[in-house]
PLY file of the C-alpha trace (Angstrom):
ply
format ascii 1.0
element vertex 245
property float x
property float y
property float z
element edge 244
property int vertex1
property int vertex2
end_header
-13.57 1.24 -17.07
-11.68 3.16 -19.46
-9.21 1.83 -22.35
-6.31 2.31 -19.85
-7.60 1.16 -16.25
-10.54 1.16 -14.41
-11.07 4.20 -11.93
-13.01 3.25 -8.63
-13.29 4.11 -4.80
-16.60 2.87 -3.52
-18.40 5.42 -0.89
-17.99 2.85 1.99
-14.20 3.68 1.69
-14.88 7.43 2.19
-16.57 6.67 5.43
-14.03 4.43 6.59
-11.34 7.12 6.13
-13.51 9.06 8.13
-13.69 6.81 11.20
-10.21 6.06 10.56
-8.74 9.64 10.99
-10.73 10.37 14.38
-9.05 7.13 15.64
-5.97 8.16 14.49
-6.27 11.70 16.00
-7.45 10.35 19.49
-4.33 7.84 19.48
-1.82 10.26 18.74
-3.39 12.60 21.17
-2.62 10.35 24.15
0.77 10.14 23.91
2.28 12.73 21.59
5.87 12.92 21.96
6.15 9.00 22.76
5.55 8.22 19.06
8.40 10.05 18.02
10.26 7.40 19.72
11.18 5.07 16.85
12.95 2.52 19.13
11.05 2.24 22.01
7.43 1.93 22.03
6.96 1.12 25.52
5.67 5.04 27.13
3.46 5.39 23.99
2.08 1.56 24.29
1.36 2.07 28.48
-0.86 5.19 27.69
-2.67 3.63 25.01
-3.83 1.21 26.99
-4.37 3.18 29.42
-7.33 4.23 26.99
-9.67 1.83 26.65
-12.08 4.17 25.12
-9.75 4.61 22.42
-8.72 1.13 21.92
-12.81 -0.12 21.87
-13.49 2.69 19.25
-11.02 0.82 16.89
-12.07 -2.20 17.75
-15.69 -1.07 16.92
-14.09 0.21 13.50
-12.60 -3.07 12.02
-15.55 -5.21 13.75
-18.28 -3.16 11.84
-16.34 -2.95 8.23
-15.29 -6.32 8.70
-18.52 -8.21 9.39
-20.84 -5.33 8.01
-18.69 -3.60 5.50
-20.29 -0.20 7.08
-19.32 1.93 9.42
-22.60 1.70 11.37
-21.38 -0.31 14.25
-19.01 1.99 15.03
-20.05 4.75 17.31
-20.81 8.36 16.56
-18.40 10.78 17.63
-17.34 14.20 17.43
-13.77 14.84 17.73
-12.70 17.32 20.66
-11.98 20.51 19.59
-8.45 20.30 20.24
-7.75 17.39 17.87
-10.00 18.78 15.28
-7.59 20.12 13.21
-5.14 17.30 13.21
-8.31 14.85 12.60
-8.78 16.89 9.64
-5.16 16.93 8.20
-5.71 12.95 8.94
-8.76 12.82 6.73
-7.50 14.93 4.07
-4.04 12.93 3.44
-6.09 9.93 3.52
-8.42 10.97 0.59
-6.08 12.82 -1.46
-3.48 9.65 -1.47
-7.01 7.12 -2.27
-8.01 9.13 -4.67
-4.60 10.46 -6.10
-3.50 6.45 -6.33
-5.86 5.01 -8.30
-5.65 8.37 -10.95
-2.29 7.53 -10.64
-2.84 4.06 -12.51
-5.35 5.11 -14.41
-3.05 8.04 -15.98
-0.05 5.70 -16.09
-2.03 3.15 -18.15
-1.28 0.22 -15.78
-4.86 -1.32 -16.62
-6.08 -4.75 -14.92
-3.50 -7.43 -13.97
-5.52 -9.86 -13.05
-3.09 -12.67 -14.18
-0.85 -11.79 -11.85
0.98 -14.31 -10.03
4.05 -15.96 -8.99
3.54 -18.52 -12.06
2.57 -16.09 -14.49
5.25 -13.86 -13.98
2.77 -10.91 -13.67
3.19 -10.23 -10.19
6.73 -8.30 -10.27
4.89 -6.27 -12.86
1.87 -5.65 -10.77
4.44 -4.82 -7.56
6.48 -2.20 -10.14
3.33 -0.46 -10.86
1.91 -0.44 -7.42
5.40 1.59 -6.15
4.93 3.60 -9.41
1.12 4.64 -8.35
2.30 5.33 -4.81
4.76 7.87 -5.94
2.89 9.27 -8.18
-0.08 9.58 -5.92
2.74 11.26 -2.98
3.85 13.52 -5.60
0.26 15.06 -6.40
-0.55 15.02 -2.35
2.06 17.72 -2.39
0.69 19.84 -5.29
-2.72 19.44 -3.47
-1.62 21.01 -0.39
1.53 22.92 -1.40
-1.41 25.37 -3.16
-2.79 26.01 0.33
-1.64 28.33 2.99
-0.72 26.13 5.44
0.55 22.92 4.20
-0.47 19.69 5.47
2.70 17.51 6.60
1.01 14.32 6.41
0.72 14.67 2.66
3.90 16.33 2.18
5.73 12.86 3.67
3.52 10.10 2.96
1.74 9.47 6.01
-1.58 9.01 4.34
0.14 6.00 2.38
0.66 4.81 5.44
-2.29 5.02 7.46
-4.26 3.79 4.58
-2.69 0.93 3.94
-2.04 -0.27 7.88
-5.90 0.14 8.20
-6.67 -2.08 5.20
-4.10 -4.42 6.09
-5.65 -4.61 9.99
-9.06 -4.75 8.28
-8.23 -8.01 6.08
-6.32 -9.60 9.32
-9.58 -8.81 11.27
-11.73 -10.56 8.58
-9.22 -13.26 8.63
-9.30 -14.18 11.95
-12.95 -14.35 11.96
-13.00 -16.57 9.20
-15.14 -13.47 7.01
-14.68 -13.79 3.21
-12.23 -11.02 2.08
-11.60 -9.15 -1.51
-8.75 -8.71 -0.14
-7.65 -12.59 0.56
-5.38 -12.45 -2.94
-4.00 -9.38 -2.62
-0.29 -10.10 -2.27
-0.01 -11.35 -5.17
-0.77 -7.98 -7.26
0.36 -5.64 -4.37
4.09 -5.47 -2.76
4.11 -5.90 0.89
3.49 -2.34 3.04
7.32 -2.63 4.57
8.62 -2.98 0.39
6.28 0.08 -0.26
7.14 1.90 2.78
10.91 1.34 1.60
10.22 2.30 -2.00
8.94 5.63 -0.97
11.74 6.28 1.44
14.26 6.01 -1.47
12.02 8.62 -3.38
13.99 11.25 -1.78
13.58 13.57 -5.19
9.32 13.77 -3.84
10.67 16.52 -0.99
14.17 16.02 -0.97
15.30 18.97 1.07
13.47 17.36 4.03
13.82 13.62 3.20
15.14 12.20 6.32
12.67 14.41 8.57
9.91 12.58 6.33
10.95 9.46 6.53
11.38 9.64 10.41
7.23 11.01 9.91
6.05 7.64 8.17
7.81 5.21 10.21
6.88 7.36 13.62
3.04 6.67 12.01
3.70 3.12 11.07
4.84 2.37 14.34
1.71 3.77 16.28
-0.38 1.87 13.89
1.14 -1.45 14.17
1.15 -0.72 18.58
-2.69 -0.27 17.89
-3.00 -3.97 16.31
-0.92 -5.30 18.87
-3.45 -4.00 21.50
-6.49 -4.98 19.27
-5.59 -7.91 17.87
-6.22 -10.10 20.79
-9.43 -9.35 21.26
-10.79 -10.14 17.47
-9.04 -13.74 18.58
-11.56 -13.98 21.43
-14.65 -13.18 19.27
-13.30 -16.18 17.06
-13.00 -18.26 19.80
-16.53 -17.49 20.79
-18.25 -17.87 17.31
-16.56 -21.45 17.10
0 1
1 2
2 3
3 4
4 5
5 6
6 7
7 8
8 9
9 10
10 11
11 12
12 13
13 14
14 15
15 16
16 17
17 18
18 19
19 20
20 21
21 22
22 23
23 24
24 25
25 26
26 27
27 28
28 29
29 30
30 31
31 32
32 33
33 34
34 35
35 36
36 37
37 38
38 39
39 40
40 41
41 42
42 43
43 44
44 45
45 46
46 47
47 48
48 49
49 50
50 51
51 52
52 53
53 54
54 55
55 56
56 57
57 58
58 59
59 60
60 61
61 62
62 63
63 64
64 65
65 66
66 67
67 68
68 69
69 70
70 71
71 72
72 73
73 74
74 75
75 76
76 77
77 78
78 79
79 80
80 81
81 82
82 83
83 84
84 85
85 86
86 87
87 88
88 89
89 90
90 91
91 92
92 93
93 94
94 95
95 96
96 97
97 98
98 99
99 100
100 101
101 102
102 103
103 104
104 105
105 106
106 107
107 108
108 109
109 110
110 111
111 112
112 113
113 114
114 115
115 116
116 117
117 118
118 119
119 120
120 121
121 122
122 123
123 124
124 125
125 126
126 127
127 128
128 129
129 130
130 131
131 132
132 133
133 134
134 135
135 136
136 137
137 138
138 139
139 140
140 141
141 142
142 143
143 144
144 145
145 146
146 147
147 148
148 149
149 150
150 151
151 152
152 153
153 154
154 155
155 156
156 157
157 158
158 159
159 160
160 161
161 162
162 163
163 164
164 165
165 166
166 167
167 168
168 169
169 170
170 171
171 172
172 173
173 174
174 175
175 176
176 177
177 178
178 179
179 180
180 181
181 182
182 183
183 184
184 185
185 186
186 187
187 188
188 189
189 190
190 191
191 192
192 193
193 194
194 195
195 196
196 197
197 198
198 199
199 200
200 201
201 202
202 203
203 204
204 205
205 206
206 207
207 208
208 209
209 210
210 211
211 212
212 213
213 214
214 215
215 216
216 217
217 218
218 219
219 220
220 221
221 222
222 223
223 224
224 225
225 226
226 227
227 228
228 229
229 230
230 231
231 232
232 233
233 234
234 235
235 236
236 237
237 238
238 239
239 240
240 241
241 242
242 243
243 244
């Protein structure tokens, strides 16, 4: 804790980036081109399940961080060589935008809120500085990988924001529906929803604006794919509920 914020991201949420981006990389890899499909997810949803092996692998992910807070009951597993690259892209935006995020507060001075509520008034606060941090955090993604030879898209547009925040939010609805104690049980009250996030950043067309609309299409192509992966997951974290009651 500092005299503006406090600065942390616990090693568990390094790992689950990890497990994260080779789930990521195996879903997109089923079914490339049908995710660019922002209107129809119907192609893209058939070959994912299609893939059960893909589909039990993020299963395995929210079961083990949800009930364990650890990635250990997820299995091991290498990425194919042929997704490698866009596993690592995946891991990278992730990181950068976790890291870049809460520096972001920190450097802005947005300190603790943790009045924040609809009665104290706090909240709308809290929301404002939660867009600000996400902007902020997009904007030094870019630096990051605008230094490098090849640049990695995913940080250019966002799509690290995205992922990250899709996983967390599928990780507190998986602890939810098997009635696990959360952190994150309270956090709508200091955090805007992901769709009023997601629509903050698209209006940040000054972060890349030169390519805005071919970004924005990138986010909501990612945001799609993840929210096709709950719908296929969901049901069976109601089962295990059923069966522990």
């Amino acid at each position: 804790m500092t005299n503006a914020s406090i600065v942390t991201v616990g090693s568990q949420m390094f790992r689950f980036c990890n497990v994260v981006a080779k789930a990521v990389a195996q879903t997109i890899s089923v079914c490339p081109s049908s995710w660019d499909n922002l209107t129809d997810t119907r192609d893209a949803r058939a070959s994912l399940r299609s893939r059960s092996d893909v589909l039990s692998y993020w299963v395995q992910i929210f079961a083990s961080f949800g009930i364990l807070g650890t990635s250990i009951g997820a299995r091991f597993m290498v990425p194919p060589k042929e997704i490698g690259v866009l596993r690592g892209q995946i891991l990278e935006s992730l990181e950068i935008f976790m890291v870049a995020h809460e520096y972001a507060h920190h450097i802005l001075r947005h300190g603790r809120l943790e009045s924040a509520s609809p009665e104290s008034g706090m909240d709308q606060l809290a929301h404002q500085q939660e867009h600000e941090a996400d902007s902020l955090a997009i904007a030094i993604s870019q630096l990051v990988t605008g230094n490098k030879q090849h640049e990695n898209t995913l940080m250019i547009s966002g799509v690290g924001m995205v992922v990250l925040l899709r996983s967390l939010e599928m990780l507190a609805q998986t602890q939810r529906i098997l009635s696990i104690s959360s952190s994150n049980v309270a956090i709508g009250t200091t955090h805007p929803s992901i769709a009023a996030r997601l629509a903050n950043i698209d209006q940040q067309a000054f972060l890349w604006p030169t390519a805005a609309e071919g970004l924005r299409h990138f986010r909501r192509a990612y945001d799609n794919m993840m929210q096709v992966v709950w719908d296929e997951i969901r049901p069976q974290f109601e089962r295990m509920a059923g069966r522990r009651q």
